[in-house]
VEXGUTI-598128 format. One record per residue (C-alpha): residue number from 1; residue in three letters; x, y, z. Coordinates in nm, 2 decimals. Layout:
! VEXGUTI-598128
baba NUM | nuvo ALA | xx X | yy Y | zz Z
...
***
This chain:
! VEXGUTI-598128
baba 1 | nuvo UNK | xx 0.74 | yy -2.49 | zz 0.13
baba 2 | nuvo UNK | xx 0.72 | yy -2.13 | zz 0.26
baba 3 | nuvo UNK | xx 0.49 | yy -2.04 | zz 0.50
baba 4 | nuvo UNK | xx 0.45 | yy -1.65 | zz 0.38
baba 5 | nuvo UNK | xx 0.29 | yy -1.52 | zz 0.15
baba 6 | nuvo UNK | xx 0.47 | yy -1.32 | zz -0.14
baba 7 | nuvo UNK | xx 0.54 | yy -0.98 | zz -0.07
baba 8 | nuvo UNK | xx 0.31 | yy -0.80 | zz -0.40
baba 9 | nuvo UNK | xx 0.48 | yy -0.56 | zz -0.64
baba 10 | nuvo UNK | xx 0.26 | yy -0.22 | zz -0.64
baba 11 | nuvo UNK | xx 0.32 | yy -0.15 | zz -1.02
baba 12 | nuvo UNK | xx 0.05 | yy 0.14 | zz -1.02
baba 13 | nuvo UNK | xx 0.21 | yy 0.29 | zz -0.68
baba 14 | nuvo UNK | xx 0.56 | yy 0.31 | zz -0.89
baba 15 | nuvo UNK | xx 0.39 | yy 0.43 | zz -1.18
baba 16 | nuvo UNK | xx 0.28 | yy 0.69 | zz -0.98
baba 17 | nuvo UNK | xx 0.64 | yy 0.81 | zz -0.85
baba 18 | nuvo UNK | xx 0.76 | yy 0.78 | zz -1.21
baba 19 | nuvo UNK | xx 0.51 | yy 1.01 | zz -1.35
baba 20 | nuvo UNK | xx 0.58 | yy 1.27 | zz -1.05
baba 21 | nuvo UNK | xx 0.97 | yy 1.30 | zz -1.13
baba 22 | nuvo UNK | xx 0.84 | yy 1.33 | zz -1.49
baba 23 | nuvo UNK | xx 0.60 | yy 1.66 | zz -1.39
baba 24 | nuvo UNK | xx 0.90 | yy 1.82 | zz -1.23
baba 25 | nuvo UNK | xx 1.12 | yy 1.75 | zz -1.50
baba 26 | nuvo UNK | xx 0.88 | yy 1.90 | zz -1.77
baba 27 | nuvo UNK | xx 0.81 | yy 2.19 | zz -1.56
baba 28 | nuvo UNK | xx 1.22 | yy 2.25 | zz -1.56
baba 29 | nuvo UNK | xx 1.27 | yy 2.20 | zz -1.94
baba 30 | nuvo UNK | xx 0.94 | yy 2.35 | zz -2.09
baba 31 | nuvo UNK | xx 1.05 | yy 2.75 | zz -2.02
baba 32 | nuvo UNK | xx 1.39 | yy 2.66 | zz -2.20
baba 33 | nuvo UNK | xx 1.19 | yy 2.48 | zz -2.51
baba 34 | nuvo UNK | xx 0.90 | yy 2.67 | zz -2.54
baba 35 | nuvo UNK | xx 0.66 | yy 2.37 | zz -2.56
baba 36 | nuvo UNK | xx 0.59 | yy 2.06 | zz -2.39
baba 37 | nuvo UNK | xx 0.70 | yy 1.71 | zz -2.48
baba 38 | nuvo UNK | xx 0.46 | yy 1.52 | zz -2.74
baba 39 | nuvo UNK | xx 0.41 | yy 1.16 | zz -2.81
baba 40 | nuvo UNK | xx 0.21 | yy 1.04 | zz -3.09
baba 41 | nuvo UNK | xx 0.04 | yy 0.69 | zz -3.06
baba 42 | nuvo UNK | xx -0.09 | yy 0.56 | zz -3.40
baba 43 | nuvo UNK | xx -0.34 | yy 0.27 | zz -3.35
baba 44 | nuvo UNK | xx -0.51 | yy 0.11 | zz -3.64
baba 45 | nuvo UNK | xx -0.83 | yy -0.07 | zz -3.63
baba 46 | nuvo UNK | xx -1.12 | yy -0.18 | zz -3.33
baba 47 | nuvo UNK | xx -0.96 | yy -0.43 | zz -3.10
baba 48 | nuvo UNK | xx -1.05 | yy -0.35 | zz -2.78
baba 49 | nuvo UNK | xx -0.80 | yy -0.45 | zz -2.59
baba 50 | nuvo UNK | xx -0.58 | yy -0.20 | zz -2.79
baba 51 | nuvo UNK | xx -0.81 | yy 0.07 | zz -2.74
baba 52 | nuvo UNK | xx -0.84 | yy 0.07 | zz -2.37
baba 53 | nuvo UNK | xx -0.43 | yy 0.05 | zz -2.38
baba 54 | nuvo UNK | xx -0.44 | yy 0.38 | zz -2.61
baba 55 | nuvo UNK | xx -0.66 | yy 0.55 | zz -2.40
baba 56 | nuvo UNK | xx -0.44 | yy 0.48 | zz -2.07
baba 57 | nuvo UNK | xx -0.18 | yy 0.62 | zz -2.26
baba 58 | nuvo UNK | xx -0.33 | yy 0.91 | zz -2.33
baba 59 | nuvo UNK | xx -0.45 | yy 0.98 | zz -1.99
baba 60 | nuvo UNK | xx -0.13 | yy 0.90 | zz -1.86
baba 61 | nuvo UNK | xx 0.01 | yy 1.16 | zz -2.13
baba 62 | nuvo UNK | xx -0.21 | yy 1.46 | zz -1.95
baba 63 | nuvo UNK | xx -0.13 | yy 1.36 | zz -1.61
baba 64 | nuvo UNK | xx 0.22 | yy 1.47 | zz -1.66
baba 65 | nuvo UNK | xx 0.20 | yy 1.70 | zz -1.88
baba 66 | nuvo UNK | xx 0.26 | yy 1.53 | zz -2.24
baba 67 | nuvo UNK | xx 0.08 | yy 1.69 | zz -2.56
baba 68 | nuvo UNK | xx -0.09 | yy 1.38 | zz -2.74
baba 69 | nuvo UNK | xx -0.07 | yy 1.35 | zz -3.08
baba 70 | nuvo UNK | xx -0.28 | yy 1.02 | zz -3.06
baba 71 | nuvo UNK | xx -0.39 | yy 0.90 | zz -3.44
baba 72 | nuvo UNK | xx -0.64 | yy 0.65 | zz -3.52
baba 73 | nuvo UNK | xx -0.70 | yy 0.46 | zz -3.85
baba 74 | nuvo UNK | xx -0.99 | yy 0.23 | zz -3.99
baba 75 | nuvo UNK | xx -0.84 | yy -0.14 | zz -4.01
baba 76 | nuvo UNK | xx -0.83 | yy -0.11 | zz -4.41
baba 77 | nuvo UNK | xx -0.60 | yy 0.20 | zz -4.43
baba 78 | nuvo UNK | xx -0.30 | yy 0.10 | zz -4.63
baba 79 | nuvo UNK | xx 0.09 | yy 0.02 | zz -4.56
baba 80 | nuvo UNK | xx 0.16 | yy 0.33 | zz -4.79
baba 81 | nuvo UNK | xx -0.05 | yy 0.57 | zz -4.54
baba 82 | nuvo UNK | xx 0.09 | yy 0.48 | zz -4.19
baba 83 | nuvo UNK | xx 0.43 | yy 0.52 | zz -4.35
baba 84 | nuvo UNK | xx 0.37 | yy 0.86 | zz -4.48
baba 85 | nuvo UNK | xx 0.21 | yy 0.96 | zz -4.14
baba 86 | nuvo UNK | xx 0.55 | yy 0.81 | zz -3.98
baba 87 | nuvo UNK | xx 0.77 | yy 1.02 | zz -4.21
baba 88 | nuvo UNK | xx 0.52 | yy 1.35 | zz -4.13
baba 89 | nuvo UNK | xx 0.57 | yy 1.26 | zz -3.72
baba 90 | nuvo UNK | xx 0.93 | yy 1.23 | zz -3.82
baba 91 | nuvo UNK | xx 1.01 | yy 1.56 | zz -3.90
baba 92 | nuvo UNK | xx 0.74 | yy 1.75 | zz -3.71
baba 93 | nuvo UNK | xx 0.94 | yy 1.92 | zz -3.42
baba 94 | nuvo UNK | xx 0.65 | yy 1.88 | zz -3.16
baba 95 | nuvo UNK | xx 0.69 | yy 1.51 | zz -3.15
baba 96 | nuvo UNK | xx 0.91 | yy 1.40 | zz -2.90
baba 97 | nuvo UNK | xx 0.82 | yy 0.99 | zz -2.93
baba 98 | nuvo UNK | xx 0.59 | yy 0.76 | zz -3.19
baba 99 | nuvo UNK | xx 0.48 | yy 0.43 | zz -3.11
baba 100 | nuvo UNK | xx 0.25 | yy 0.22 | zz -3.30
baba 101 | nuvo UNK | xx 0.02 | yy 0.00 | zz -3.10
baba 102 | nuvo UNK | xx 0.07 | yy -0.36 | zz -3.19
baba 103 | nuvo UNK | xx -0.13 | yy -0.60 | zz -3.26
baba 104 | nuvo UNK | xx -0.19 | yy -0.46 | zz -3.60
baba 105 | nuvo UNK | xx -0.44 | yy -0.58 | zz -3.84
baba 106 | nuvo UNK | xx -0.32 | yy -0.85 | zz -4.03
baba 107 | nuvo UNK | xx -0.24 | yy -0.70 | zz -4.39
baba 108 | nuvo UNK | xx 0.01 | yy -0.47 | zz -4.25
baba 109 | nuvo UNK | xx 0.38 | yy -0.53 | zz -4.17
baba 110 | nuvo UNK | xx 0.43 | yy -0.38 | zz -3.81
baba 111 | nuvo UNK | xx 0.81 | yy -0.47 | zz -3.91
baba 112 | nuvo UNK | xx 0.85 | yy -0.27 | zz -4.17
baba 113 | nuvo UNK | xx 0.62 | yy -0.01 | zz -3.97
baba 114 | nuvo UNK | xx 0.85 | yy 0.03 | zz -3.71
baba 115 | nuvo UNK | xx 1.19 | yy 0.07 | zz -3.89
baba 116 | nuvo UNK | xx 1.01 | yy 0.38 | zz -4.03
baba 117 | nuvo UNK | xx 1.01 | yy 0.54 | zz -3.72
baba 118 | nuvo UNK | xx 1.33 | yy 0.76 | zz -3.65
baba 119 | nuvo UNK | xx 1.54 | yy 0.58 | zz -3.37
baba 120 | nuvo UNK | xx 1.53 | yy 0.89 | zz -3.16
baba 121 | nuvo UNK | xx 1.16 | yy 0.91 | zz -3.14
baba 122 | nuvo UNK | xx 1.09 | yy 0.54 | zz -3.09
baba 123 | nuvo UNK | xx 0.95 | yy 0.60 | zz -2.76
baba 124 | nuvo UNK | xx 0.89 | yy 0.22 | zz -2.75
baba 125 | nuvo UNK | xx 1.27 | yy 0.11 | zz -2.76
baba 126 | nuvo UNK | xx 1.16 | yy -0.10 | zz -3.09
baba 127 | nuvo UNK | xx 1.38 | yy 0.00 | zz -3.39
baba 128 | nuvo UNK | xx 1.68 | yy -0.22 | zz -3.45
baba 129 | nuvo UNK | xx 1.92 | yy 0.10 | zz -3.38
baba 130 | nuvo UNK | xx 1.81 | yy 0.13 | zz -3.03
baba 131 | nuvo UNK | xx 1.79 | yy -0.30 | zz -3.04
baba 132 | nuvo UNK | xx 2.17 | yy -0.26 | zz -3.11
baba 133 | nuvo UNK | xx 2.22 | yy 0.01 | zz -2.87
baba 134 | nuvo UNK | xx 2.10 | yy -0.24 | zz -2.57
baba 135 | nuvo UNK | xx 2.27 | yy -0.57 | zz -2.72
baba 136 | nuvo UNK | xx 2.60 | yy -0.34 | zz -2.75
baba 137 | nuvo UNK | xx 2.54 | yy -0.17 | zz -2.39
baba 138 | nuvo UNK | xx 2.57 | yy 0.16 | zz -2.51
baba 139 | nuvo UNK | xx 2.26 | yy 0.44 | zz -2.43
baba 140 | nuvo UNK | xx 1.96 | yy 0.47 | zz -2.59
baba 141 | nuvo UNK | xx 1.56 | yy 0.40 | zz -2.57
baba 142 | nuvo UNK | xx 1.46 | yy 0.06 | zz -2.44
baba 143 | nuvo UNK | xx 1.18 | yy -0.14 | zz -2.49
baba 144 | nuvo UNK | xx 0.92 | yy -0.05 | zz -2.21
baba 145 | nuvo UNK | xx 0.79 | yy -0.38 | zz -2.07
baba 146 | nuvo UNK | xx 1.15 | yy -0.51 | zz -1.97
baba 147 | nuvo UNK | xx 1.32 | yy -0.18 | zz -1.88
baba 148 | nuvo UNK | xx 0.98 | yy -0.16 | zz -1.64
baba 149 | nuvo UNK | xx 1.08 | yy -0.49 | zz -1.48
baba 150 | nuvo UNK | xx 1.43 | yy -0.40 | zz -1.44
baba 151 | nuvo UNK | xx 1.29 | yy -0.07 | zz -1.27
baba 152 | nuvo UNK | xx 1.04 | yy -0.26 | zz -1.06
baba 153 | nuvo UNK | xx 1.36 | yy -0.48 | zz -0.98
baba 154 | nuvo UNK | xx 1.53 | yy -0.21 | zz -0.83
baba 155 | nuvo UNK | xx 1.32 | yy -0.05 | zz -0.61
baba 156 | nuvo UNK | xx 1.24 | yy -0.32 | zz -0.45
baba 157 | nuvo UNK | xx 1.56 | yy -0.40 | zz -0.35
baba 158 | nuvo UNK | xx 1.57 | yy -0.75 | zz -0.58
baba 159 | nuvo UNK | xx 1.91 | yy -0.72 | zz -0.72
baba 160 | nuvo UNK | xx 2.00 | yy -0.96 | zz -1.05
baba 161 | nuvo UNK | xx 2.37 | yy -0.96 | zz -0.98
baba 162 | nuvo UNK | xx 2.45 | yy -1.32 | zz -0.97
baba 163 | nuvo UNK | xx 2.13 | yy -1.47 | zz -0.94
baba 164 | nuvo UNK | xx 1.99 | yy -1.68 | zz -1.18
baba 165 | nuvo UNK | xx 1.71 | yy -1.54 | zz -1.40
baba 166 | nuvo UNK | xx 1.48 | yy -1.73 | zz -1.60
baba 167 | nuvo UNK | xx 1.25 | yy -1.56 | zz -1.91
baba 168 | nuvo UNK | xx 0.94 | yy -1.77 | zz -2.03
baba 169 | nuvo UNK | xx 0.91 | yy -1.64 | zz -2.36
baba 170 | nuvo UNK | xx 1.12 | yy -1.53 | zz -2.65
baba 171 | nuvo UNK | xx 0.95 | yy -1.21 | zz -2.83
baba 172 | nuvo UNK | xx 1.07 | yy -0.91 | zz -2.95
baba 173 | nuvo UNK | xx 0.87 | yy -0.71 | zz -2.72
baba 174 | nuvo UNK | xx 0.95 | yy -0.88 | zz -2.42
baba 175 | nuvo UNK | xx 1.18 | yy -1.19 | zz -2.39
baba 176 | nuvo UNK | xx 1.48 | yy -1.10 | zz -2.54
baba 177 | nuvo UNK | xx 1.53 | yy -0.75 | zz -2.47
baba 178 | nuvo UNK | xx 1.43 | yy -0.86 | zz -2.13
baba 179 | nuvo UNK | xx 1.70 | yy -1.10 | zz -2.17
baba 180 | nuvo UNK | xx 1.94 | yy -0.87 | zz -2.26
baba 181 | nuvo UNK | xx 1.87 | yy -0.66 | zz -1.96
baba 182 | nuvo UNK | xx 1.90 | yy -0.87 | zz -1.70
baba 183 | nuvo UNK | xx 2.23 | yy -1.03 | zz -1.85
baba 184 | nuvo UNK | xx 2.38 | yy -0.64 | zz -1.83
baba 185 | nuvo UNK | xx 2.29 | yy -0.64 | zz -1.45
baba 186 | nuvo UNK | xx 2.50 | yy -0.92 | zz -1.38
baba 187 | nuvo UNK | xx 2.21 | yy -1.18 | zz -1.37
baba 188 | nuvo UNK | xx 2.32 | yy -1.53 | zz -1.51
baba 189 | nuvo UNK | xx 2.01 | yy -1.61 | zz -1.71
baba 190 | nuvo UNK | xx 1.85 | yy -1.90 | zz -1.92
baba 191 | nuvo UNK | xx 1.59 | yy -1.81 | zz -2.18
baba 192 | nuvo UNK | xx 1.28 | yy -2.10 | zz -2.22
baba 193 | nuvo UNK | xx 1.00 | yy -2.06 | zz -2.46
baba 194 | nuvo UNK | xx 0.71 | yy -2.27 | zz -2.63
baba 195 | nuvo UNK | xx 0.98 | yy -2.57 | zz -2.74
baba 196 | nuvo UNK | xx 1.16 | yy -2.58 | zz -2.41
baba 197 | nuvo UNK | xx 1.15 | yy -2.95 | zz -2.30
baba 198 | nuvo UNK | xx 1.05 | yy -2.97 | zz -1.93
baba 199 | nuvo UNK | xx 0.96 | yy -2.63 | zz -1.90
baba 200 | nuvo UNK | xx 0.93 | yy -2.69 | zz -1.51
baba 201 | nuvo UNK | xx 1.25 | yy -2.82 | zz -1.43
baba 202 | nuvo UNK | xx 1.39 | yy -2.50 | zz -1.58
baba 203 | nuvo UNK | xx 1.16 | yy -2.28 | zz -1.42
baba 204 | nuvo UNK | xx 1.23 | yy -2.42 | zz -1.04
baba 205 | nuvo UNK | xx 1.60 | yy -2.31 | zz -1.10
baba 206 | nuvo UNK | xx 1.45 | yy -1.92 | zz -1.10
baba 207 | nuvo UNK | xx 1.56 | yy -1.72 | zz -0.85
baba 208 | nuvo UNK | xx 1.39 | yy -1.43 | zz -1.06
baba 209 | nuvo UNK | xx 1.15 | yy -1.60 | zz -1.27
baba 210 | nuvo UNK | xx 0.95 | yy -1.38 | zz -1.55
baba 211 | nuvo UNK | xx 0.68 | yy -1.55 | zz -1.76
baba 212 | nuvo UNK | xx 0.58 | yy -1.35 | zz -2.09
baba 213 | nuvo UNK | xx 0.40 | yy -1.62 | zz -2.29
baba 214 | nuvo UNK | xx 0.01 | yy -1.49 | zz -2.29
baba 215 | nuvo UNK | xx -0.10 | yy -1.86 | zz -2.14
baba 216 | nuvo UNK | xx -0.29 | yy -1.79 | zz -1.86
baba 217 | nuvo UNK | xx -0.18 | yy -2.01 | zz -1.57
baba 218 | nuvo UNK | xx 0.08 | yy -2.13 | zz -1.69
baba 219 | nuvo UNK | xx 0.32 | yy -2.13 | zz -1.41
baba 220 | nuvo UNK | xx 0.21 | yy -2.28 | zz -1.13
baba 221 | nuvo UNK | xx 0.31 | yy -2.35 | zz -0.77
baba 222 | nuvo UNK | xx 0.50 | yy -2.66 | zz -0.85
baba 223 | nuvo UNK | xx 0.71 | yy -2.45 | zz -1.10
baba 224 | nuvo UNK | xx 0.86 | yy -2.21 | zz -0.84
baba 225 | nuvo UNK | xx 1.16 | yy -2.22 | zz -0.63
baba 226 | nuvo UNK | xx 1.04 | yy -2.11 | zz -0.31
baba 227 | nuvo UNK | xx 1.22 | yy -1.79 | zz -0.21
baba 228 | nuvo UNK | xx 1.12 | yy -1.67 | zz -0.57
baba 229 | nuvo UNK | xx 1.06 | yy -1.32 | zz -0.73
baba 230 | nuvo UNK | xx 0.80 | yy -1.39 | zz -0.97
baba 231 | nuvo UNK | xx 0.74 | yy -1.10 | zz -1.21
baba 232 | nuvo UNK | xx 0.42 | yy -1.18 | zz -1.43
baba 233 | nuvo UNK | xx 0.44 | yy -1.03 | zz -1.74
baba 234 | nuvo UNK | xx 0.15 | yy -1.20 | zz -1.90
baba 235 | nuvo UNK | xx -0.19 | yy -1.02 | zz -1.96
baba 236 | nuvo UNK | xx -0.47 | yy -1.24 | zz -2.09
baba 237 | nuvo UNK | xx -0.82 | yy -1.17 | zz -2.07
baba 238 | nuvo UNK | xx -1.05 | yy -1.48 | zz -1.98
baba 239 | nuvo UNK | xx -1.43 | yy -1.56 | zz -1.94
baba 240 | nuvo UNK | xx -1.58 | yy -1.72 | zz -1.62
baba 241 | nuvo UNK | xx -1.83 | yy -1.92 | zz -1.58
baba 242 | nuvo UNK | xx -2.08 | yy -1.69 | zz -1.54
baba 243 | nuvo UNK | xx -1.99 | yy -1.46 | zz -1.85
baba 244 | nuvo UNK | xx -1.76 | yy -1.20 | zz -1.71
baba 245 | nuvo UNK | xx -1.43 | yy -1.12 | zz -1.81
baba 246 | nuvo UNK | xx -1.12 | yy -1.02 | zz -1.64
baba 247 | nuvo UNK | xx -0.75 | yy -0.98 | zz -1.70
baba 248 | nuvo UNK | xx -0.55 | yy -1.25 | zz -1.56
baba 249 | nuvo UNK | xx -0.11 | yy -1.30 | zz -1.58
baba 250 | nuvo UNK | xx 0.08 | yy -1.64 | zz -1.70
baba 251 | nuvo UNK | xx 0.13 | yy -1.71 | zz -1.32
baba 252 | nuvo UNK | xx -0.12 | yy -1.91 | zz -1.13
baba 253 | nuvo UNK | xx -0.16 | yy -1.63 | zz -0.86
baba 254 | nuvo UNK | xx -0.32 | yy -1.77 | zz -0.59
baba 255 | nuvo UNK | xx -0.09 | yy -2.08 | zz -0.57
baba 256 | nuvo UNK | xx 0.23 | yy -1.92 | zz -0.62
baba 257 | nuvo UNK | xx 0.15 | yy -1.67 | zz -0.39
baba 258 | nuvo UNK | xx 0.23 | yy -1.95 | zz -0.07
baba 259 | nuvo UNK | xx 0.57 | yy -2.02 | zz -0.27
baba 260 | nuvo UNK | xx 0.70 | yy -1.72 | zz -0.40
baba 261 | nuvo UNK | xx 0.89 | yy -1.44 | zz -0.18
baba 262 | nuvo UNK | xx 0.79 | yy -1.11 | zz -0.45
baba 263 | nuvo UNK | xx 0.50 | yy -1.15 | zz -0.67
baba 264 | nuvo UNK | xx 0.30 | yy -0.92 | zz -0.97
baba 265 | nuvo UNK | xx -0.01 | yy -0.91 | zz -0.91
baba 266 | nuvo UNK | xx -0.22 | yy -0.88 | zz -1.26
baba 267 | nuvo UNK | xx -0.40 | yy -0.63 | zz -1.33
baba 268 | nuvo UNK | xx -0.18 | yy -0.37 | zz -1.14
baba 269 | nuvo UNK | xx 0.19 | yy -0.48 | zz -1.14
baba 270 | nuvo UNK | xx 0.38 | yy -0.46 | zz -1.50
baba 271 | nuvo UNK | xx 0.07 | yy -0.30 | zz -1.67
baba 272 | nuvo UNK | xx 0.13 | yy 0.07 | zz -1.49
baba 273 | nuvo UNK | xx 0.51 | yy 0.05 | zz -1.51
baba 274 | nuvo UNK | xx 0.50 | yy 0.02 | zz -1.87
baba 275 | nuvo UNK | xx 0.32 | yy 0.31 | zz -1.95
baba 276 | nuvo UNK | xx 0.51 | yy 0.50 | zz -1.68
baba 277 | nuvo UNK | xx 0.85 | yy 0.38 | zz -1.92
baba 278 | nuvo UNK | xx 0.69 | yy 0.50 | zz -2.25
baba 279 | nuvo UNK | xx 0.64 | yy 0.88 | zz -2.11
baba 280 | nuvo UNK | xx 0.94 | yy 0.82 | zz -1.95
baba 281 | nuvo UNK | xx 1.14 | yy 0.73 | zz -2.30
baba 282 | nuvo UNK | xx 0.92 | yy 1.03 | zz -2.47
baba 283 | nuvo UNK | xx 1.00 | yy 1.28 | zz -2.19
baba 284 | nuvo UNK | xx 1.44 | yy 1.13 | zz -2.22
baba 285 | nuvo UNK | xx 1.37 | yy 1.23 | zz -2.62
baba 286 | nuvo UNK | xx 1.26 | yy 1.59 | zz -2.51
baba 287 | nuvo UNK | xx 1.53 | yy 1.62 | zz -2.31
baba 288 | nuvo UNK | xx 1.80 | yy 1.51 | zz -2.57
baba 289 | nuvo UNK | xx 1.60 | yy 1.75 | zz -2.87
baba 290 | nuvo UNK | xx 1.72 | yy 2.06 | zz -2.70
***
């Protein structure tokens, strides 16, 4: 067992230099465009969780300079009328990146949704174009969660290149893009999910191990190879004991902590660094629509 204690990733702290290079990088392309870059974020319904995401969006949007085009729906508006608002965003020329907040309500198809949006303003790297760019290794927008990790990778000096990688979890929005990612950076890497058998025995093989299940606590000490970077991509809110509630990862943080050698803390490790990726895709689209 090792006797330190992880060294934590400081997601907001590299959110912050993200969204500083983005300022600078506005304030060189606005004069030649005439307006700034605009992202449009469609959420549809009440769920909390979704709205305090939207609205950290949308802060983050002003902080840097990013013109918000932020719609919001009652849950009973129709498949017909988000697609029509896609199509409008579409061809408006302010719009530099849509992205519909997920999850959605359940007698919509967020599938369908999403193809609507043009490839080149899928600020959330989610259409099967930009899918086939990353599986194909060319350029394009990629999904903000991994391309966060891969970015949190790298400035901390954690390189992938022959290590072995684990993924807990096989989504669209995290695992497999996420997969994909670390497989391009040389990483040899083994992808687990809910009908893994001996999830744990898998798991201790990790030098870079990233859960992205929504269990909370699911990995735990005994799980983790020490010497570890453990990047938790979970976020799960629970209830204690005495009522309140707080946001919580898939890693059992506290335990890991004495095993691990880089650790995310949650809330404050791959929460910032995805929004810092989504004006960072919306602010790439700006760049290209010159």
């Amino acid at each position: 067992m090792s006797s330190a204690i992880a060294q934590l990733l400081d997601g907001k702290a590299l959110s912050q230099h993200i969204q500083t290079s983005l300022i600078h990088q506005i304030q060189q392309l606005e004069p030649q465009k005439g307006r700034p870059p605009g992202l449009a974020v469609l959420m549809v319904g009440d769920n909390p969780a979704s709205a305090a995401y939207v609205r950290n969006k949308e802060r983050a949007c002003t902080n840097v300079g990013i013109t918000s085009f932020g719609k919001h729906f009652p849950t009973e508006t129709t498949q017909a009328e988000l697609e029509q608002t896609i199509q409008a965003l579409n061809h408006d020329d302010r719009v530099d990146g849509i992205l519909v907040q997920l999850p959605l309500p359940p007698h919509l198809n967020a599938v369908a949704l999403l193809n609507q949006i043009h490839p080149d303003k899928d600020a959330d790297g989610l259409h099967p174009v930009n899918m086939g760019r990353l599986l194909r290794g060319e350029p394009g927008l990629r999904s903000c969660t991994p391309a966060g990790v891969m970015w949190m990778l790298q400035e901390y000096g954690i390189d992938p290149k022959g290590k072995h990688a684990v993924v807990v979890g096989r989504s669209i929005l995290v695992g497999k893009p996420q997969f994909l990612m670390l497989l391009e950076a040389n990483a040899t890497v083994t992808i687990a999910h809910s009908q893994t058998t001996d999830l744990a025995a898998i798991t201790r093989t990790a030098d870079i191990l990233i859960p992205a299940v929504g269990r909370p606590g699911l990995i735990t000490a005994d799980m983790v190879k020490p010497g570890a970077a453990v990047i938790d991509v979970g976020m799960n809110r629970v209830t204690d004991s005495d009522g309140k509630s707080r946001l919580v990862g898939d890693v059992d943080f506290e335990s890991v902590r004495a095993i691990a050698a880089y650790l995310t803390p949650v809330p404050g490790g791959v929460g910032p660094i995805t929004v810092a990726m989504l004006l960072k895709n919306t602010v790439e689209s700006y760049g290209k629509r010159l």
